[in-house]
C-alpha beads as a LAMMPS data file, in Angstrom:
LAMMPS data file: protein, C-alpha beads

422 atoms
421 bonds

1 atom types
1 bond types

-500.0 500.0 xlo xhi
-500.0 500.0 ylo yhi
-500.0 500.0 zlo zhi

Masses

1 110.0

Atoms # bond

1 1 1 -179.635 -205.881 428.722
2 1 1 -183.224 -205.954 429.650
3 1 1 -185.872 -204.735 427.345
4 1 1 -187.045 -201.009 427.864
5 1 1 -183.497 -200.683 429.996
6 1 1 -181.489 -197.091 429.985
7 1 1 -178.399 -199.248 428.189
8 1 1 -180.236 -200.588 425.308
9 1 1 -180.515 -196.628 424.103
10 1 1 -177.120 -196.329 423.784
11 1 1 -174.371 -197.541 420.987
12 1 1 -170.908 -197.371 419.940
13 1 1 -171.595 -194.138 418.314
14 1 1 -172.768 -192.328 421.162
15 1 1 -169.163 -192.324 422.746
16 1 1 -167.084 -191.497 420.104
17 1 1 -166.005 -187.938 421.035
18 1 1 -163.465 -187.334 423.523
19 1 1 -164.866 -187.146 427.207
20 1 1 -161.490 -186.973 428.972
21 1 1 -158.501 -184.808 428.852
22 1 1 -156.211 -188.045 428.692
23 1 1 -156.321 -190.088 425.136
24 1 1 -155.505 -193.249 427.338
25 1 1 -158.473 -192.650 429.329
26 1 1 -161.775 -194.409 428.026
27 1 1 -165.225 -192.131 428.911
28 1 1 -165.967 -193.381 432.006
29 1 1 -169.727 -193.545 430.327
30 1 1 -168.913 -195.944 427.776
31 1 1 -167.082 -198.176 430.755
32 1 1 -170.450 -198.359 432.643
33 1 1 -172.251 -198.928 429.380
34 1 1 -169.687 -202.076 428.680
35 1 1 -170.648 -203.448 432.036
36 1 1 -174.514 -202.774 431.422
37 1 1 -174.388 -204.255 428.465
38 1 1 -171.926 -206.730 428.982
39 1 1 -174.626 -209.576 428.313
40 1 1 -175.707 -208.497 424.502
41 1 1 -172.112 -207.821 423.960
42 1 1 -171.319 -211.253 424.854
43 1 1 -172.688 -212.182 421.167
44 1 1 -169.474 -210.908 419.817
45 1 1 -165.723 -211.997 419.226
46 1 1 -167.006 -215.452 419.898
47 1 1 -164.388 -218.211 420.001
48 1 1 -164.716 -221.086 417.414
49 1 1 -163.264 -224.824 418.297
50 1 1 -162.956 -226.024 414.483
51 1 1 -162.685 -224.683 410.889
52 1 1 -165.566 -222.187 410.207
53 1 1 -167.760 -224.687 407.771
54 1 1 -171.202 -224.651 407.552
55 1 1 -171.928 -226.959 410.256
56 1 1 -168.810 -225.673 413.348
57 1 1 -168.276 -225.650 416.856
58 1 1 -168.744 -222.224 418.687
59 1 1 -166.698 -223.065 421.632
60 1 1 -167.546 -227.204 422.642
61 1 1 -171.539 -227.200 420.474
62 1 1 -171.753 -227.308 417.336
63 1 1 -173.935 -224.734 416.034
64 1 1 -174.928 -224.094 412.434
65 1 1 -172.647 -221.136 411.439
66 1 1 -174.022 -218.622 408.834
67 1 1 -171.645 -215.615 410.737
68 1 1 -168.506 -216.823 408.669
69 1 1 -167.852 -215.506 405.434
70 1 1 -166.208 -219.214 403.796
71 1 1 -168.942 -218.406 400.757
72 1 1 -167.158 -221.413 398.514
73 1 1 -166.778 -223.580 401.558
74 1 1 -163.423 -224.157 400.256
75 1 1 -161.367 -223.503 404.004
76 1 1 -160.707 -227.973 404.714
77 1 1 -160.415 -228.764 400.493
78 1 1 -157.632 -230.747 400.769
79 1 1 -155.843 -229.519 397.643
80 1 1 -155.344 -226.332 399.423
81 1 1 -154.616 -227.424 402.577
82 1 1 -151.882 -229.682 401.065
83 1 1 -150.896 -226.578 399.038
84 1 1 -150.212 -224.865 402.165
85 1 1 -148.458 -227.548 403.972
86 1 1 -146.482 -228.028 401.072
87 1 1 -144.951 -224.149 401.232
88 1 1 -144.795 -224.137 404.956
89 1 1 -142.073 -226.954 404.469
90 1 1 -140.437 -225.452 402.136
91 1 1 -140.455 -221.781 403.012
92 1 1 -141.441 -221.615 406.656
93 1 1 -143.567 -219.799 408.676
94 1 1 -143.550 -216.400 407.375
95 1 1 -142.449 -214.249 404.733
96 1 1 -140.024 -212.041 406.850
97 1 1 -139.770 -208.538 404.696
98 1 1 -142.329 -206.263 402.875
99 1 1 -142.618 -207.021 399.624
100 1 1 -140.592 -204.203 398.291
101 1 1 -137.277 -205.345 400.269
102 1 1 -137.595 -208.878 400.821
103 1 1 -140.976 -210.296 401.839
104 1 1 -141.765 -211.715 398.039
105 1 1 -141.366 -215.403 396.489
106 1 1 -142.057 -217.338 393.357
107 1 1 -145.657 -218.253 395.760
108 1 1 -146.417 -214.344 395.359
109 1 1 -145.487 -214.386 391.431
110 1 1 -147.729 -216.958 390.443
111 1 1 -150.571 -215.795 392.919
112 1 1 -150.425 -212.536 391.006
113 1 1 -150.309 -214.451 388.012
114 1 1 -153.268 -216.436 388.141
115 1 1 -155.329 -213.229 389.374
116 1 1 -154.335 -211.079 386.329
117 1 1 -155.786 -214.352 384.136
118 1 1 -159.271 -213.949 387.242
119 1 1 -159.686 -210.642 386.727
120 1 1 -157.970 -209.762 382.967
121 1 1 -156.234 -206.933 384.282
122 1 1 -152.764 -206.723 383.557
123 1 1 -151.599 -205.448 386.766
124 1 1 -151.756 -207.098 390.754
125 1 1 -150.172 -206.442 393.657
126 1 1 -151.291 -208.345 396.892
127 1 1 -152.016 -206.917 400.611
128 1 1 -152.131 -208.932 403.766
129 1 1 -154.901 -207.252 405.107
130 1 1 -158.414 -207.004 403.202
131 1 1 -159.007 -203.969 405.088
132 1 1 -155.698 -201.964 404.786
133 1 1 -155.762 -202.994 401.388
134 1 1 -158.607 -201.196 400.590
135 1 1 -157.412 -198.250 402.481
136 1 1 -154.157 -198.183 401.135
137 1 1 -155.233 -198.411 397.430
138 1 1 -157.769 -195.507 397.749
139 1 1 -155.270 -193.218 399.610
140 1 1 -152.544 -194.469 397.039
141 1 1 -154.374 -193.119 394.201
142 1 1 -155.845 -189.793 395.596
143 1 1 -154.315 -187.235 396.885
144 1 1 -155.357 -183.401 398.264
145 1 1 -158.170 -181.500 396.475
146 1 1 -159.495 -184.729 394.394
147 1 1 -162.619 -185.817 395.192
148 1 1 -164.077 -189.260 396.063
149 1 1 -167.561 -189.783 395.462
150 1 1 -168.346 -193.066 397.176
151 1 1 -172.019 -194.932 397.154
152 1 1 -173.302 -194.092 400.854
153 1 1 -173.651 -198.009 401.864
154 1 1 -169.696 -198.439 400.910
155 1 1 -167.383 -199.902 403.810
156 1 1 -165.769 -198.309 406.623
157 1 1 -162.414 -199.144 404.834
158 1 1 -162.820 -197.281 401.380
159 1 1 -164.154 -193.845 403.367
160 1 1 -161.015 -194.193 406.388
161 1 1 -158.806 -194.620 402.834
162 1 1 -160.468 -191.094 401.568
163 1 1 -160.311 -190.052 404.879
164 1 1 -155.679 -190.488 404.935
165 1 1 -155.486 -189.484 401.126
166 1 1 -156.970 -185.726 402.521
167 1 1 -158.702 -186.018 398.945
168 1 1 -162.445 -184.499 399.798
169 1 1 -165.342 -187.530 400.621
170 1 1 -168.832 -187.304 398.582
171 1 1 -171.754 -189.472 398.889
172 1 1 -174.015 -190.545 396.281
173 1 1 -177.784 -192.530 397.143
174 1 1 -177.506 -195.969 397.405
175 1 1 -177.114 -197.438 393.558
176 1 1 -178.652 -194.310 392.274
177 1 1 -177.773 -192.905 388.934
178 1 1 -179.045 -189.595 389.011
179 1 1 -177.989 -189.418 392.454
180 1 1 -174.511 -189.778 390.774
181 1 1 -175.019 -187.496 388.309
182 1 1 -175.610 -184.433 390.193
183 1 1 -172.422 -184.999 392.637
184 1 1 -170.044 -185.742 389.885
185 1 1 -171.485 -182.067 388.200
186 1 1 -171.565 -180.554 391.719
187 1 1 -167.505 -181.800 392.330
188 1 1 -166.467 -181.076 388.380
189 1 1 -163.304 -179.559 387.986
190 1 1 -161.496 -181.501 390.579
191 1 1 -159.546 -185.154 389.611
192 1 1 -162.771 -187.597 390.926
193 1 1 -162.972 -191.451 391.500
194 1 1 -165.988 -193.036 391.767
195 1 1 -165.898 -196.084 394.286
196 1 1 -168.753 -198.698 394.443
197 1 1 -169.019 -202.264 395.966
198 1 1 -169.915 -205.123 394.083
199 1 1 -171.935 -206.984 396.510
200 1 1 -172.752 -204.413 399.587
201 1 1 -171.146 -206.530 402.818
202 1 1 -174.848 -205.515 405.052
203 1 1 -177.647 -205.228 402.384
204 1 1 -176.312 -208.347 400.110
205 1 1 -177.548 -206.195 397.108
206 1 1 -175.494 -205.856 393.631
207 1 1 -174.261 -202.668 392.742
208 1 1 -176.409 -201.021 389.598
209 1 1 -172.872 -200.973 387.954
210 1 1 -174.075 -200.699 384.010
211 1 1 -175.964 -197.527 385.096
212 1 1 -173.338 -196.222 387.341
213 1 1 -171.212 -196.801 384.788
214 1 1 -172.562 -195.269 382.243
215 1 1 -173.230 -191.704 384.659
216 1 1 -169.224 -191.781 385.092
217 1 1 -168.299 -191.981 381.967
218 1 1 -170.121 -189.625 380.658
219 1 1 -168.251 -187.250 383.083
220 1 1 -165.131 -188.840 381.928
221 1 1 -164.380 -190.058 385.387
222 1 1 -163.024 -193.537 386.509
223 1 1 -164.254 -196.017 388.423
224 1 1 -163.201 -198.676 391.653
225 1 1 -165.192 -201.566 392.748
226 1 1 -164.295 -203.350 395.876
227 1 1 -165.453 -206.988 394.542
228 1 1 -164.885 -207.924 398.641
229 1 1 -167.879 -210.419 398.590
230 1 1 -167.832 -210.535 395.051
231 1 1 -164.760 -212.156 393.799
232 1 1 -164.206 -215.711 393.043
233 1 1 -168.205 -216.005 393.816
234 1 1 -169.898 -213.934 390.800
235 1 1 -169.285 -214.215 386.971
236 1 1 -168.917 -217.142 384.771
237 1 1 -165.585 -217.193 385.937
238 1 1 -165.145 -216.096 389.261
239 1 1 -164.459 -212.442 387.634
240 1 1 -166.896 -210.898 390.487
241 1 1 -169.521 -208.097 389.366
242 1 1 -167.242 -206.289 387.035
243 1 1 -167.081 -209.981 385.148
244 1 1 -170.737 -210.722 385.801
245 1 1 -171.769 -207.475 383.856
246 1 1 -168.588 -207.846 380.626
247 1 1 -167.575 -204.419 382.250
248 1 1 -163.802 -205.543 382.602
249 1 1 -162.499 -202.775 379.857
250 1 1 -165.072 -200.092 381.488
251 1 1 -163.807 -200.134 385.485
252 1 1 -160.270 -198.982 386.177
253 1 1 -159.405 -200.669 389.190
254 1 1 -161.045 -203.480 391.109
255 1 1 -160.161 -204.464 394.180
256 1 1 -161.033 -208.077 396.078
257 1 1 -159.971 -210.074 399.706
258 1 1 -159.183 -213.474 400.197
259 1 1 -161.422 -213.400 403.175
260 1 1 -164.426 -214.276 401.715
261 1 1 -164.563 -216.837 398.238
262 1 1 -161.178 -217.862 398.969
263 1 1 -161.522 -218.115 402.736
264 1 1 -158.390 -216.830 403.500
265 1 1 -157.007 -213.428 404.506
266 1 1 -155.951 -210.858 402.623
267 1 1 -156.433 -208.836 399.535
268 1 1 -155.174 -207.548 395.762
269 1 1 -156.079 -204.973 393.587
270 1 1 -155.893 -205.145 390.083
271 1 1 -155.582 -202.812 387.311
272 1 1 -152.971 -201.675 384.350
273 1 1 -150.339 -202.256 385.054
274 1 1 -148.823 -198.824 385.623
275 1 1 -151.358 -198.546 387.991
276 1 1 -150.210 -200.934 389.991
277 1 1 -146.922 -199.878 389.682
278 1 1 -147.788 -196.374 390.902
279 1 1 -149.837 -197.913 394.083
280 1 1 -146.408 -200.046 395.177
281 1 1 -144.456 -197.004 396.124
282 1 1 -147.718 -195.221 397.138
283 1 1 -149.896 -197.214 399.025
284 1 1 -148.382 -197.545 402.072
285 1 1 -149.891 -200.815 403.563
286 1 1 -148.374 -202.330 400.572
287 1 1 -144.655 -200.529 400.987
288 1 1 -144.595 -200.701 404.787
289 1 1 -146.670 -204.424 405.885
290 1 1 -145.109 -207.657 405.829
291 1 1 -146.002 -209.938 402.724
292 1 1 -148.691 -212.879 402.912
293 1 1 -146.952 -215.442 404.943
294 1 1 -145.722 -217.989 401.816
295 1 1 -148.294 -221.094 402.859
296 1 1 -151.054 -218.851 402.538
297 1 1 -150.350 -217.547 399.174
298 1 1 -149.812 -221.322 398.128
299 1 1 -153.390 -221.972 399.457
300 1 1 -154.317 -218.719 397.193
301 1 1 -153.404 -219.657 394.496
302 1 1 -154.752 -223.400 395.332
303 1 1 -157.949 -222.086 395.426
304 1 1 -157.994 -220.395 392.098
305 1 1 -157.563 -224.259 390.286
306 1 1 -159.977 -225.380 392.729
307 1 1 -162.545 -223.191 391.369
308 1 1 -161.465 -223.797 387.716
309 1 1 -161.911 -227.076 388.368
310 1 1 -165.160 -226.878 390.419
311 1 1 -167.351 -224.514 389.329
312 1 1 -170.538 -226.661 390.962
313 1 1 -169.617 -224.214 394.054
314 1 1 -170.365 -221.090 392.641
315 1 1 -173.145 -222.176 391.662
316 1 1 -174.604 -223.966 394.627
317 1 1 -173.838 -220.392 396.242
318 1 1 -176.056 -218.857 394.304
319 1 1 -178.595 -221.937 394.898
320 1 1 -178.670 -222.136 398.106
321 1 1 -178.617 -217.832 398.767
322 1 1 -181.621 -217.634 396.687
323 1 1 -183.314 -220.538 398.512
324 1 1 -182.842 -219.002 402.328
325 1 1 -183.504 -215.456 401.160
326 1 1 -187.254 -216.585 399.237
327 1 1 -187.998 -219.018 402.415
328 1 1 -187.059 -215.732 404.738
329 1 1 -189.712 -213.627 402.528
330 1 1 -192.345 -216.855 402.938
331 1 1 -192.110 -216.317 406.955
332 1 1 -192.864 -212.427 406.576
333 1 1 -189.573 -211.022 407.405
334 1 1 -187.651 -208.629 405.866
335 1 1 -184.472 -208.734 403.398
336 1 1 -183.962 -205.702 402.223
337 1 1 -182.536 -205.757 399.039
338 1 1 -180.889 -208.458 399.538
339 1 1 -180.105 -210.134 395.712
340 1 1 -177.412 -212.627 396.990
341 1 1 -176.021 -215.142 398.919
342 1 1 -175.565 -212.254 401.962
343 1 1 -178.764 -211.910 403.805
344 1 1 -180.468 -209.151 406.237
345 1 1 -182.997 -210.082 408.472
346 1 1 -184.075 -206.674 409.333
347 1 1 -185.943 -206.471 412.672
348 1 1 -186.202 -202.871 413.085
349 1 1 -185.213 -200.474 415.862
350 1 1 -185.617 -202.307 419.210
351 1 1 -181.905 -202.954 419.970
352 1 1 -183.097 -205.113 423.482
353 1 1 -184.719 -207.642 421.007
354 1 1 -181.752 -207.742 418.531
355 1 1 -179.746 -209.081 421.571
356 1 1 -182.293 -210.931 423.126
357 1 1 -182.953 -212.197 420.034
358 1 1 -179.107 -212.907 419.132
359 1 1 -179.134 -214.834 422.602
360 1 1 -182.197 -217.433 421.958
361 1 1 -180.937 -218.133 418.245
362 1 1 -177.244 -219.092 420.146
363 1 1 -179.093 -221.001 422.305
364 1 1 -181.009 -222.907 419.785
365 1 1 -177.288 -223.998 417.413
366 1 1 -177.932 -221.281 414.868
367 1 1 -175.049 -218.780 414.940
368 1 1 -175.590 -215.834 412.987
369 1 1 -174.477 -212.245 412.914
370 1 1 -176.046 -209.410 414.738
371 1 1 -175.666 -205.849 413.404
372 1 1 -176.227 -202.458 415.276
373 1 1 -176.113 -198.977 414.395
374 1 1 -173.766 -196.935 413.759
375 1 1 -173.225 -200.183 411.049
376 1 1 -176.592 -200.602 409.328
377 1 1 -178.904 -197.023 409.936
378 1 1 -180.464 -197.261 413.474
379 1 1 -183.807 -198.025 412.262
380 1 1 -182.479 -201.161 410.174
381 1 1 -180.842 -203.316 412.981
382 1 1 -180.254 -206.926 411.878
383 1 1 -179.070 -210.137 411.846
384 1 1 -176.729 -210.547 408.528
385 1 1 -176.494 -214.253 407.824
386 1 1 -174.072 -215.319 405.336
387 1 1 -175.185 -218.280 403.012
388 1 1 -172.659 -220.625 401.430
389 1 1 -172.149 -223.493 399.118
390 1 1 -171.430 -225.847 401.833
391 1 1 -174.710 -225.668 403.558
392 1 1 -176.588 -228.451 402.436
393 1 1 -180.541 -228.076 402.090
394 1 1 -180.840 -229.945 405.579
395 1 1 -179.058 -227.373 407.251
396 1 1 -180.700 -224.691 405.951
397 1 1 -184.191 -225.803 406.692
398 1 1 -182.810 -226.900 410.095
399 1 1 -181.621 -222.985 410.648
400 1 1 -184.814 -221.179 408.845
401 1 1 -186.785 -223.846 411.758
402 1 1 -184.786 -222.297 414.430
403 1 1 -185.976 -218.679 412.505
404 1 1 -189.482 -219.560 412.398
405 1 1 -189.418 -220.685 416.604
406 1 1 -187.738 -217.575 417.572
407 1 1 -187.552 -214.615 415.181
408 1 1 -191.128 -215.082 413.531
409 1 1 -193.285 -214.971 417.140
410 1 1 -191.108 -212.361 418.494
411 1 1 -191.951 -210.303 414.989
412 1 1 -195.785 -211.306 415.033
413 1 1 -196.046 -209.756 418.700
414 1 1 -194.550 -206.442 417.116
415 1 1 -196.570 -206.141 414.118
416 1 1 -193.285 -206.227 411.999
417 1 1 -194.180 -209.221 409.686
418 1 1 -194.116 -207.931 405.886
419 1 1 -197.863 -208.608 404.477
420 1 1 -198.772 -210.409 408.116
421 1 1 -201.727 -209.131 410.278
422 1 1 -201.297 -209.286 413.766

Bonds

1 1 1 2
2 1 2 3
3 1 3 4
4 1 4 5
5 1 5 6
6 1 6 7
7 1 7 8
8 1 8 9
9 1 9 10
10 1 10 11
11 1 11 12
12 1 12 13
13 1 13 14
14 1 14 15
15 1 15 16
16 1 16 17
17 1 17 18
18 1 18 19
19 1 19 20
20 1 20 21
21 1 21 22
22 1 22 23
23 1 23 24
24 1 24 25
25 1 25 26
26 1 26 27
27 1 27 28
28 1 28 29
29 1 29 30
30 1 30 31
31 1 31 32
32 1 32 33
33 1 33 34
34 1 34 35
35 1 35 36
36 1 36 37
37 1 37 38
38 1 38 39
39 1 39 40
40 1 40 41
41 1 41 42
42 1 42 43
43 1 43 44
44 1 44 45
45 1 45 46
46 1 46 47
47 1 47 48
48 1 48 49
49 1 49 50
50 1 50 51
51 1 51 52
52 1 52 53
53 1 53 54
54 1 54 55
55 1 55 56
56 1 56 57
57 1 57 58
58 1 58 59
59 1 59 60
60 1 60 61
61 1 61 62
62 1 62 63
63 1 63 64
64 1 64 65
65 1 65 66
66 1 66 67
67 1 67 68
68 1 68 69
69 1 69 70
70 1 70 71
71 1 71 72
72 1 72 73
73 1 73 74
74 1 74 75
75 1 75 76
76 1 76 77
77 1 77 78
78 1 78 79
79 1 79 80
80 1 80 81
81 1 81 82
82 1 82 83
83 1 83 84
84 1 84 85
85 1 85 86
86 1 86 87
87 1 87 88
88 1 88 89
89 1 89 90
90 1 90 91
91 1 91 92
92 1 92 93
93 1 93 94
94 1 94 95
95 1 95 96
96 1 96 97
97 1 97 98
98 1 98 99
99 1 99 100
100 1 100 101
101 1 101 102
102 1 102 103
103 1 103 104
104 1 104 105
105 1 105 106
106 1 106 107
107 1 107 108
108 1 108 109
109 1 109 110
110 1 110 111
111 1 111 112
112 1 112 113
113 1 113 114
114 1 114 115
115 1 115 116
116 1 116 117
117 1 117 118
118 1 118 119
119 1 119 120
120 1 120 121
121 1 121 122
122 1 122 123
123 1 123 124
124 1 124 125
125 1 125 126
126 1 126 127
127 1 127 128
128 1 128 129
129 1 129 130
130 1 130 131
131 1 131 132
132 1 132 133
133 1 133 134
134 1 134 135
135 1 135 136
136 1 136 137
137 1 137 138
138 1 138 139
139 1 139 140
140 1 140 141
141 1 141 142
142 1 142 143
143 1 143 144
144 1 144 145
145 1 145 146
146 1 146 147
147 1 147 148
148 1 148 149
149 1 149 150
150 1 150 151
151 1 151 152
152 1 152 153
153 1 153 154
154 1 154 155
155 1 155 156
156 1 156 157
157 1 157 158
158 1 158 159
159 1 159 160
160 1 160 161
161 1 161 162
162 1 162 163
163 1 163 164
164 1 164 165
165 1 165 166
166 1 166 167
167 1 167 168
168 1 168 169
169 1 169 170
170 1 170 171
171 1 171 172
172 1 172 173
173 1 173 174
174 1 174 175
175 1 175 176
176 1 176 177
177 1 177 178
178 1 178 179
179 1 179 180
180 1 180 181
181 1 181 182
182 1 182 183
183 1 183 184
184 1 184 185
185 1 185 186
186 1 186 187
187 1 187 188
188 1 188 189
189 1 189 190
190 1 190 191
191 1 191 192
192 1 192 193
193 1 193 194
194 1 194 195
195 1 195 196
196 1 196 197
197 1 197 198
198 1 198 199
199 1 199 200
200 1 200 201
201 1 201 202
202 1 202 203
203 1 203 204
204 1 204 205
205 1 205 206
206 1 206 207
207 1 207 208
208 1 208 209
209 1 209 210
210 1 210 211
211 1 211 212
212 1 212 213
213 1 213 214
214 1 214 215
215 1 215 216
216 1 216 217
217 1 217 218
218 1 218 219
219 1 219 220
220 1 220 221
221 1 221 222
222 1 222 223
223 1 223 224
224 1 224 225
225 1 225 226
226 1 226 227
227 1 227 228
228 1 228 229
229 1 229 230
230 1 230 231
231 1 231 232
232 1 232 233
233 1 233 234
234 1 234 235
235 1 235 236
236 1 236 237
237 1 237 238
238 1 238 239
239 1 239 240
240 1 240 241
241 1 241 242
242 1 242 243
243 1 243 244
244 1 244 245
245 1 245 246
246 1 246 247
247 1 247 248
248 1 248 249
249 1 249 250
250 1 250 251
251 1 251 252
252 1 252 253
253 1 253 254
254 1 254 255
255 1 255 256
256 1 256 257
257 1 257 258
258 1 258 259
259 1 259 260
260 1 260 261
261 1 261 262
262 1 262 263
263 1 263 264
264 1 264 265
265 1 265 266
266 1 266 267
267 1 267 268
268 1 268 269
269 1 269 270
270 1 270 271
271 1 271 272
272 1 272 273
273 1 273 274
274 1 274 275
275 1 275 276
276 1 276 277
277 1 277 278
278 1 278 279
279 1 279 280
280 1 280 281
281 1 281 282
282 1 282 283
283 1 283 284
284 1 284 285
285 1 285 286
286 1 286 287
287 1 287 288
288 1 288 289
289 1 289 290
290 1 290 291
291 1 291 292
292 1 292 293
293 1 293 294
294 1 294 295
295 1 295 296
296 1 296 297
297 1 297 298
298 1 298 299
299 1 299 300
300 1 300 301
301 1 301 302
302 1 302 303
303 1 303 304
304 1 304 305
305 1 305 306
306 1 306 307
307 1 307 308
308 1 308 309
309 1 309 310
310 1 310 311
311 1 311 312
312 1 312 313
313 1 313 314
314 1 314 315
315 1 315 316
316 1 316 317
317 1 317 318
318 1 318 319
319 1 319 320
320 1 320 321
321 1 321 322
322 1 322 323
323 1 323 324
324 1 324 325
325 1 325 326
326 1 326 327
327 1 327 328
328 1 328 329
329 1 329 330
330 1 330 331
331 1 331 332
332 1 332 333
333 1 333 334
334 1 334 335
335 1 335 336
336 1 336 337
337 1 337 338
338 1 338 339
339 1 339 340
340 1 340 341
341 1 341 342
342 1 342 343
343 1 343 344
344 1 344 345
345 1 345 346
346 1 346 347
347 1 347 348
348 1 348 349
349 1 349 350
350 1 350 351
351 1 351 352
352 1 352 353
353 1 353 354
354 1 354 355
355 1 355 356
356 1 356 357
357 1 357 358
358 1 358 359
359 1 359 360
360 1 360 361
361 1 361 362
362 1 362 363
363 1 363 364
364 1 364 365
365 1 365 366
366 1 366 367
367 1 367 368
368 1 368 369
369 1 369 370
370 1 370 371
371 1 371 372
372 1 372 373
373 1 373 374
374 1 374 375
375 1 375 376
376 1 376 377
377 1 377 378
378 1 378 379
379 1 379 380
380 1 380 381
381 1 381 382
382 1 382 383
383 1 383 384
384 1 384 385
385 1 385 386
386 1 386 387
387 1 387 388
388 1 388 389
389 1 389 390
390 1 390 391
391 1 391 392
392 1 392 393
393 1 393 394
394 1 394 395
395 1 395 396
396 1 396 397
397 1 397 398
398 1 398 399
399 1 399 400
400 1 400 401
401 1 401 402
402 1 402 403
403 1 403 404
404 1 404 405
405 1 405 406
406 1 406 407
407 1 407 408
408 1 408 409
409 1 409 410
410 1 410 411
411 1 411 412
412 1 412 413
413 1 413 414
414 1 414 415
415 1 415 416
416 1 416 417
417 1 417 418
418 1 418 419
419 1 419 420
420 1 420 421
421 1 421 422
């Protein structure tokens, strides 16, 4: 993709309706794009040789990663690694059966045992998938003619599990209130569910959840947060957002992955208990999926007395994302809202130079993250790089170096430094 090319006008979005009379027949428009763009795309499904830590290898070179989402750097600790080997001896590779039939051990029980004590909701059940986990739970609880009134920035997930319940999908302003407000009076009448994030997965920003909170109530409608980057990493206990604000009695359900604090796979959700007791015969990625294999549960559940017994992590996390994000802001370049240890660098609209970009970064050992619309909104393109507890300072300074050399010049040229004169 060459700058000022007819492929760099073009995304994923712009071939999403049906071209051809045959389902099995891609638009033969989006093939030529793939093979126009077929260098920027290049950037993605990359191939790692070694456990994604803060310093990997992307194929043979070892790069510094800030793409993965480890946040607690806890994926080599050897207490969960031995945790793991330690079930996959005695139970095998996998657990065989949903968890309804036969898919469940005494791995899952205590999992869901030490979560209820994480979260202080009385009811878990486990997924193993983050993302059908979400889905399933939201189209487990609604149903035709509710109404889910979701923040605009939430993920894909939470709007495709809408999207199967048939229950109508609302949109509220970004961590707006009032925005709230008006939807929840414009949908009254209906059974409504108000769904935030805890830590938005492109913008890194917290979700206003004592003000949401307080809008929802007052309509006497409930409330879901999908802690996904939140959990384990936020709260004086690893509680997430809900925990970080003492709003555990207020929010009705939340839901959280292993994908991200725990760095596993995954994900629960976590409410009374005849909640979760409802969602087991009606959230079908739950009823009709295989359980977590049994060594990664053990390495679940590892992790939880990892963190109660190192809580330096979390808050090295929260160290070391405020220190990239302010040094980010010293070069001129834009965060967003960014309040975390997830961090935009928002270059704008020229999707050449996001590649082109993506490609000198790569080429320097810094791998991060580019994002393209329909993602992040077309005007917002990005890098997203993901800041954890196991990057030392060196590292850090070693990757905002490789930042200053290629993203700040290319910036300057463009006249898109924040508060710098070209």
């Amino acid at each position: 993709m060459n700058s000022g090319s007819e492929s760099d006008k073009f995304s994923l979005a712009d071939f999403f309706l049906a071209e051809t009379d045959d389902p099995l027949v891609p638009p033969p428009d989006f093939l030529k794009w793939r093979r126009d763009v077929a260098w920027a795309i290049s950037l993605y499904e990359p191939s790692l040789g070694s456990a994604a830590e803060a310093i990997c290898q992307l194929g043979s070179r070892p790069v510094i990663n800030m793409a993965s989402y480890g946040y607690l750097a806890l994926m080599r600790h050897p207490k969960i690694i031995q945790a793991a080997k330690d079930a996959l001896d005695q139970f095998g590779t996998g657990s065989c059966g949903s968890p309804i039939l036969s898919g469940r051990t005494t791995l899952h029980d205590q999992l869901e045992s030490g979560l209820r004590l994480l979260t202080g909701k009385q009811g878990v059940l486990t997924y193993n998938s983050g993302f059908a986990g979400a889905l399933g739970t939201v189209a487990g609880l609604l149903r035709k003619g509710d109404c889910a009134i979701l923040d605009e920035r939430s993920h894909t997930s939470l709007v495709d599990g809408v999207r199967v319940s048939g229950a109508r999908l609302a949109f509220f302003q970004h961590n707006d209130p009032q925005s709230l407000d008006s939807i929840l009076t414009r949908e009254s009448g209906k059974r409504r569910l108000v769904i935030v994030e805890g830590i938005y997965s492109m913008d890194g920003d917290m979700a206003n959840l004592p003000a949401l909170l307080e809008v929802a109530e007052s309509h006497r409608v409930g409330m879901l947060v999908d802690e996904a980057h939140s959990i384990l990493c936020c709260g004086p206990g690893g509680g997430g957002v809900v925990e970080h604000f003492g709003a555990g009695q207020r929010v009705g359900i939340q839901y959280g992955t292993f994908s991200k604090g725990f760095s596993s796979c995954g994900g629960f959700a976590a409410a009374a208990p005849e909640i979760v007791d409802y969602l087991r015969f009606y959230s079908n990625p739950y009823g009709f999926s295989c359980a977590l294999p049994p060594a990664t549960v053990a390495g679940l559940s590892a992790a939880l007395e990892v963190m109660r017994e190192e809580p330096w992590r979390r808050e090295r996390l929260w160290e070391n994302g405020d220190y990239f994000r302010q040094q980010l802001q010293r070069l001129g370049l834009d965060t967003g809202d960014s309040d975390s240890y997830v961090v935009p660098i928002v270059i704008g609209d020229d999707r050449a130079m996001l590649y082109e970009l993506g490609h000198a970064l790569r080429d320097r050992g810094l791998f991060v993250s580019p994002v393209d619309y329909p993602s992040v909104p077309l005007e917002k393109l990005r890098f997203r790089a993901s800041v954890t507890a196991g990057h030392s300072r060196e590292s850090l300074d070693q990757a905002l170096g490789i930042i200053a050399d290629v993203i700040v010049p290319a910036m300057r040229r463009r006249g898109l430094l924040k508060g710098v004169q070209v």
